[in-house]
C-alpha positions as CSV (number, residue, x, y, z in Angstrom):
1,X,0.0,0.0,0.0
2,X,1.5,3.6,-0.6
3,X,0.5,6.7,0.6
4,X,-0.2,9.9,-1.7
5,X,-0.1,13.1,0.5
6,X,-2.1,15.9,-1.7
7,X,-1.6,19.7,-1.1
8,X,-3.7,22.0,-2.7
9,X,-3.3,20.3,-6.1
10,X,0.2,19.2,-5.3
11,X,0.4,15.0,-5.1
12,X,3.4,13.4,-3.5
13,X,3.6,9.7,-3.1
14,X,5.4,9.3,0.1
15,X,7.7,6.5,0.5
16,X,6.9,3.2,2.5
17,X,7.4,3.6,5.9
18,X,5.8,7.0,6.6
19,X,4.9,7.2,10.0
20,X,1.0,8.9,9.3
21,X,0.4,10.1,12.8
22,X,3.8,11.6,12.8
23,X,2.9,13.6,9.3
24,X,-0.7,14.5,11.0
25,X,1.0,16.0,13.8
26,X,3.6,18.2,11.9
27,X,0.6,19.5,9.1
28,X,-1.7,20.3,12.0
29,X,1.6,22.0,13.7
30,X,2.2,24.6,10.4
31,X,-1.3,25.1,9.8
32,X,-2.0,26.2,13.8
33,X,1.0,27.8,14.0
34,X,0.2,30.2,11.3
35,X,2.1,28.3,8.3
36,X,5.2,26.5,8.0
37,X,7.5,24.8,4.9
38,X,7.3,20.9,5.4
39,X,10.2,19.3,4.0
40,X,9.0,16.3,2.5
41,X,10.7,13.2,0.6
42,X,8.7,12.0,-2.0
43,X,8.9,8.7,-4.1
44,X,7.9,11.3,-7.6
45,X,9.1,14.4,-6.7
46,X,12.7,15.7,-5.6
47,X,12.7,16.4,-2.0
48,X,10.4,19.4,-1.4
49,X,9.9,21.7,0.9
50,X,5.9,23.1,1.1
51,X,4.2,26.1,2.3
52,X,1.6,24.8,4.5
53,X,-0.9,27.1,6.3
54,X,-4.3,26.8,7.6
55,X,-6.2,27.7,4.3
56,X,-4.1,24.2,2.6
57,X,-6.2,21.9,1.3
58,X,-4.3,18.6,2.6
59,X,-5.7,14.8,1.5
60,X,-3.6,11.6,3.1
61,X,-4.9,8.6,0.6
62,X,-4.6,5.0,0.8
63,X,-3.4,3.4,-2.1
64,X,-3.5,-0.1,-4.1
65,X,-0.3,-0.6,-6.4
66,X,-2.1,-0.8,-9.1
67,X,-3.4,2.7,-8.1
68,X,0.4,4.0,-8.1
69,X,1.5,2.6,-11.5
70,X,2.3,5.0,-14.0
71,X,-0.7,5.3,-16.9
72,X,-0.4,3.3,-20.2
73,X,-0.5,6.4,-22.2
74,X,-2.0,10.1,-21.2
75,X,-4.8,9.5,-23.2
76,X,-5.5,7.4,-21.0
77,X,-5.1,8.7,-18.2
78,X,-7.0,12.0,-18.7
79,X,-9.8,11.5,-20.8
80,X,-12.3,14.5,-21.9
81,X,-15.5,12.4,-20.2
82,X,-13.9,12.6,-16.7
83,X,-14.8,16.6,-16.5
84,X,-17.2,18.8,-16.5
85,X,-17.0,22.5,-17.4
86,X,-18.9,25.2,-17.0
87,X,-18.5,27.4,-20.1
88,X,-20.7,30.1,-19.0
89,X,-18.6,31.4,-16.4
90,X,-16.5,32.8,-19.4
């Protein structure tokens, strides 16, 4: 199982091992201390640091492998059906 951490519309698959309750504690720690970088060591990203505050948007998710495996093609893996726009608000 791995775990994908999402901020804002940032997604980091964090590498096996994460401790969750420990990554809990140090979001909730930035975002009620009035922000905070997070450095974090992801398994598709460089290591990153992250601006995290109390108006982040932060998702922990559980994933299968076969969630985590790279897309066959990006056709694929963002097809026009899967969103709905609102053209009007142009």
């Amino acid at each position: 199982m791995q775990l994908q951490l999402t901020i804002d519309a940032d997604r980091y698959l964090l590498p096996a091992g994460t401790r969750v309750s420990q990554l809990k504690k140090r979001l909730l720690n930035a975002a009620r201390g009035g922000g905070g970088f997070l450095r974090l060591i992801s398994a598709n990203h460089p290591t990153a640091e992250v601006m995290v505050t109390e108006h982040s948007r932060v998702r922990i998710e559980y994933l299968d492998d076969e969630e985590t495996a790279a897309p066959k093609s990006s056709v694929e893996a963002c097809s026009i059906d899967e969103f709905e726009m609102d053209l009007d608000i142009w």
